[in-house]
C-alpha positions, 0 to 999 in steps of 0.5 A: 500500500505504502510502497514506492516502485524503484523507478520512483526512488531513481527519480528522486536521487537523480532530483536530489543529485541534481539540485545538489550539484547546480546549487553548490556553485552558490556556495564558493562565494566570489573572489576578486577579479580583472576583466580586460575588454575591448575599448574599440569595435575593431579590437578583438579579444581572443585567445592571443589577448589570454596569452599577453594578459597571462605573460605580463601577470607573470612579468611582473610577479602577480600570480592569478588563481584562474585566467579565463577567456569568454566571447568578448574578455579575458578575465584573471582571479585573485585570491586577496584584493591587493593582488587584484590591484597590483594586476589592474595597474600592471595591465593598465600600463601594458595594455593601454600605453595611450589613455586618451585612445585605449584598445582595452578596457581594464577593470575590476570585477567579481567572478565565483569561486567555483571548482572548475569541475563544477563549471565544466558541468554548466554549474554557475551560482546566481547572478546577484543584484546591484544591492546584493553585489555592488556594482555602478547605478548611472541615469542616462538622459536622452539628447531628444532634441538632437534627435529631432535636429537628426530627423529632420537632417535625414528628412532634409536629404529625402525631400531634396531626392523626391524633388529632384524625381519629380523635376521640381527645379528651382528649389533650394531646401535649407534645415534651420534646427529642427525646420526645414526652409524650401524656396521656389521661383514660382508659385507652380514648382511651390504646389508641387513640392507642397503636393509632394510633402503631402503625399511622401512626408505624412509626418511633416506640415507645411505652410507657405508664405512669400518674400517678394518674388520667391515663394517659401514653404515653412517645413516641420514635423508634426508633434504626433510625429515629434513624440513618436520618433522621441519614443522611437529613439528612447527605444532604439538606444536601450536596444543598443546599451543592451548589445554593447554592454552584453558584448563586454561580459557584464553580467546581468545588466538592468537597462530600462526606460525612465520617464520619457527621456531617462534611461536607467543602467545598472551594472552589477559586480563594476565597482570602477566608476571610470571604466563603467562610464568607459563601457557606456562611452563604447556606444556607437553610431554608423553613418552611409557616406559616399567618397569624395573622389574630386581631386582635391579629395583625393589629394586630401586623403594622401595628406597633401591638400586641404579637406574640400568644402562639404567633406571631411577626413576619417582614418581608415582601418589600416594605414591611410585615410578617406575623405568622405562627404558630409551628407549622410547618406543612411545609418545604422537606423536604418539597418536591420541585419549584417551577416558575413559570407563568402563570394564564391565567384569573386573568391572573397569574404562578403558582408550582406547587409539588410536595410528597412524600406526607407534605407533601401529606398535611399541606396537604390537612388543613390546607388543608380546616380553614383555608380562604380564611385565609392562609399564608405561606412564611417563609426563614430565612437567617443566622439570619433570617426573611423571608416570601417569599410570603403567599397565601390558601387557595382550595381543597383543596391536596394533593401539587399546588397553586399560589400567586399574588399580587402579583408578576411573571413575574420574582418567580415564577422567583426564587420558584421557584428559592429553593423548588427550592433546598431547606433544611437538614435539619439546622443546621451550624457549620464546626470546621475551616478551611484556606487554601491560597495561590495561591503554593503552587498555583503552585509545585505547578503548575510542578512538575508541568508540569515533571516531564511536560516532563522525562519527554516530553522524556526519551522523545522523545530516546530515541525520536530516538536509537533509532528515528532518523526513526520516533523522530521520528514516534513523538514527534509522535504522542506530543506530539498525545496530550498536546494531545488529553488536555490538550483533552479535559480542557478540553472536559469541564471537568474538575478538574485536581488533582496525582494527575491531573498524575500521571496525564498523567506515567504516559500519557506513558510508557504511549503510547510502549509502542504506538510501541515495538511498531510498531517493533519490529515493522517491524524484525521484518519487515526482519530477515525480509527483506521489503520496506520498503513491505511491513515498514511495511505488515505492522508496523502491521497485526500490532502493533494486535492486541497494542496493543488488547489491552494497551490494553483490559485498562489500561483496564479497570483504570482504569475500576475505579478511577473505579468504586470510588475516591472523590477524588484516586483518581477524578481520576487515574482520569479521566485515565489512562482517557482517555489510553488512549483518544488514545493508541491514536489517536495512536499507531496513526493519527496515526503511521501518517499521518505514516509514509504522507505521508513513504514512502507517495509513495515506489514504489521503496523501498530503506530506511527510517530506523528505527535499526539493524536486526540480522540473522541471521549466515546464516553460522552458521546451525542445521545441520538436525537442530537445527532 
């Protein structure tokens, strides 16, 4: 009756082993690090930077207890912090021997202690939050009207080109900020331009006036308009911190939306104030431009001759430099997809680039007025310009198209991962900054473990007093939910923050509940006078109903808090929900398993060790008509 099959146990080992290894990374704690990151697009961080980050350590006399290499850093563990701070300037000096132009970005960090057998099993400890771990709080406010004045510079270029299709000449379109000025000679090439911006530019108004025998048309953008590209921009640039930041190893970054035009960054384990604005200067914008292949710029760009008029000169990726022209053709806005490949015809590495209708748009006209001239993909990156790529134009471009020249499989996949990176709709400036020191996350780590260790152990002597040996059980049960919510976590690489601390004090207490009612309801059963085997049997049986009802309805309680909250909300959420999840787990099977292995074997039961059990006083029982 009270017999588990052995497949049933095997379930439960494997459970247990599992949740055993995954939660064990959390307890290592975390250890002093360097990270060293690129500072530029263009420098890669591989197996060679390991190899120079290794020999200078060893130079200089500091021994690492682990050097690691991910996708984008190499990162070296010390055992104290002075050791941590000996290697972050050794490596400053050797790396970055020009700080004004930094390939590299040394900075302090935390990583986890965890045996390497453990992290060859994908183990890793939970990330913690900002106010668990330290780390750097920034408040960002979003340039708005500098992305207006770049709306309208890009609208300014597409109202000329819908002019010039349309032969509407004798037009002359000047921005003023954010407005656009339009002169005509006639009042008939005024109509048209005027039909035009109706038909092609929904997001502008225009209102005509006259200054002697010229005609003008005041050009702005529509305040409905205005606002929605506002929201775009806000969008488009935490889209972007989102790329840059995850490409330089921070684990777990918070960035969100502030208001209308703030945006919140938060990077856990960054104790270095510098270098974490060094990581939010790493945003990048790209820019479409075509060459400037007059003479003089030619002459230019071999360094012999003034920059003409309307251009100006970037360094290119090798050696020499570019002249390119000051109109910006597209950017890295209208971009939505970069891949890297090859050219079997040509024999070389491609890049294919996927552009939104409106940059398609541009290319195809640009491309059909400028053919076989060049065009040059210049990033801007703290301020400064570098072209990337310059490539001639062979054909007809459009939403597709594909460039090439001098470089190898490994520059076309750096090329098309800082094209998928994206840029900044609109630039920014941090207004507000927090560090918060790891002493502080220490403390508010060990008092929060501290208040889930007093309240587990609050309940398990309760448990202990009141249910005797199926106390004892319901603690286990209760300890093995604590290690599967704490694996869980860990397997999922969740952000530990204090709500969720929070969250694990409140599952502790709500786990026991199912315990209580099996007891209770064993109890029941021997107060009825049924058999021990028969009341363990019945108990369980008739408490699950209750149990999974109880349990579905908190949690779908908790799943509207992970629907609607944002935050520290959605961090308690998380672990409240899953919680319910490995307590109905613990509690209903894992207990049942440990009450089957020690009664099960048992055939002639007598007793059972589940406290005092109250019976009737069959002596004072109703008289019949009371019944």
């Amino acid at each position: 009756m009270n017999r588990y099959p052995v497949w049933k146990y095997a379930i439960m080992g494997i459970v247990l082993l599992l949740g055993l290894i995954y939660a064990l990374p959390n307890f290592f704690g975390e250890a002093p690090a360097v990270q060293v990151s690129s500072a530029k697009s263009i420098v890669k961080v591989d197996a060679s930077t390991q190899a120079r980050v290794e020999q200078v350590l060893k130079d200089a006399g500091v021994a690492p207890d682990l050097v690691t290499l991910d996708a984008s850093s190499v990162r070296a563990r010390f055992v104290t912090t002075d050791d941590q701070l000996k290697a972050r300037d050794v490596l400053q000096r050797a790396l970055v021997p020009d700080p004004s132009d930094p390939p590299y970005t040394v900075a302090l960090n935390l990583l986890s202690r965890s045996p390497a057998w453990l992290t060859a099993l994908h183990a890793f400890p939970m990330y913690l939050g900002l106010d668990l771990r330290g780390g750097v709080d920034f408040v960002l406010q979003v340039d708005m009207k500098g992305a207006l004045d770049k709306r309208a510079e890009t609208f300014a270029g597409d109202l000329r080109t819908a002019l010039r299709d349309k032969s509407i000449r004798g037009s002359a379109i000047t921005r003023n900020g954010q407005e656009l000025d339009a002169r005509f000679r006639d009042a008939a090439a005024k109509d048209a331009a005027k039909n035009v911006i109706t038909d092609q530019f929904p997001d502008l108004t225009a209102v005509e006036s006259q200054e002697g025998n010229d005609w003008k048309l005041a050009i702005a953008i529509k305040p409905e308009a205005a606002r929605r590209l506002q929201d775009q921009a806000l969008k488009q640039n935490i889209t972007t911190l989102h790329n840059r930041i995850n490409e330089l190893g921070v684990a777990e970054p918070v960035i969100q939306q502030q208001g209308l035009d703030r945006i919140v960054v938060q990077l856990p384990g960054v104790q270095d104030t510098a270098k974490a604005k060094d990581i939010l200067g790493r945003t990048a914008t790209l820019e479409m431009r075509l060459v400037d292949e007059s003479p003089e710029g030619r002459a230019a760009a071999m360094g012999g001759g003034p920059v003409p008029f309307g251009s100006e000169r970037f360094p290119t990726r090798g050696e020499g430099s570019v002249v390119v022209k000051k109109q910006v053709l597209t950017t890295g806005e209208n971009l939505t997809d970069a891949q890297a490949g090859f050219d079997s015809q040509k024999q070389e590495p491609t890049v294919t680039l996927n552009m939104d209708a409106k940059g398609g748009r541009i290319m195809r006209d640009v491309s059909r007025e400028n053919m076989n001239k060049a065009m040059a993909i210049v990033l801007f990156e703290k301020g400064k310009g570098e072209a990337i790529s310059v490539a001639t134009i062979r054909g007809e471009l459009g939403t597709r198209f594909s460039i090439s020249g001098a470089m190898g499989i490994t520059e076309a996949n750096d090329l098309a991962l800082l094209l998928r990176a994206g840029s900044l709709a609109a630039p920014m400036e941090i207004i507000q900054e927090r560090t918060i020191g790891p002493s502080l996350g220490a403390d508010n780590i060990e008092k929060g473990f501290k208040s889930v260790a007093y309240g587990f152990l609050a309940i398990m002597l309760f448990m202990c007093a009141y249910y005797a040996l199926f106390g004892v059980f319901s603690s286990i049960a209760l300890a093995v939910n604590l290690l599967l919510l704490v694996a869980i976590l860990s397997l999922l690489q969740a952000t530990l923050t204090l709500p969720g601390i929070a969250a694990m004090a409140l599952a502790i207490g709500v786990a026991i509940d199912s315990n209580v009612l099996i007891n209770e309801r064993v109890r029941e059963e021997l107060r009825a006078g049924a058999s021990p085997q028969a009341a363990i049997h019945a108990g369980y049986d008739r408490a699950w109903n209750t149990i999974l009802d109880s349990n579905v309805t908190t949690l779908i309680a908790g799943l509207a808090l992970l629907a609607f909250g944002s935050g520290p909300i959605r961090g308690f959420a998380v672990v409240h929900c899953i919680g319910i999840v490995t307590s109905m787990f613990s509690a209903v099977f894992f207990s049942r398993g440990l009450v089957n292995l020690w009664y099960g074997r048992k055939k002639k039961l007598k007793a059972v060790s589940i406290g005092t059990v109250w019976k009737p006083d069959t002596d004072t029982a109703l008289p019949a008509d009371a019944k």
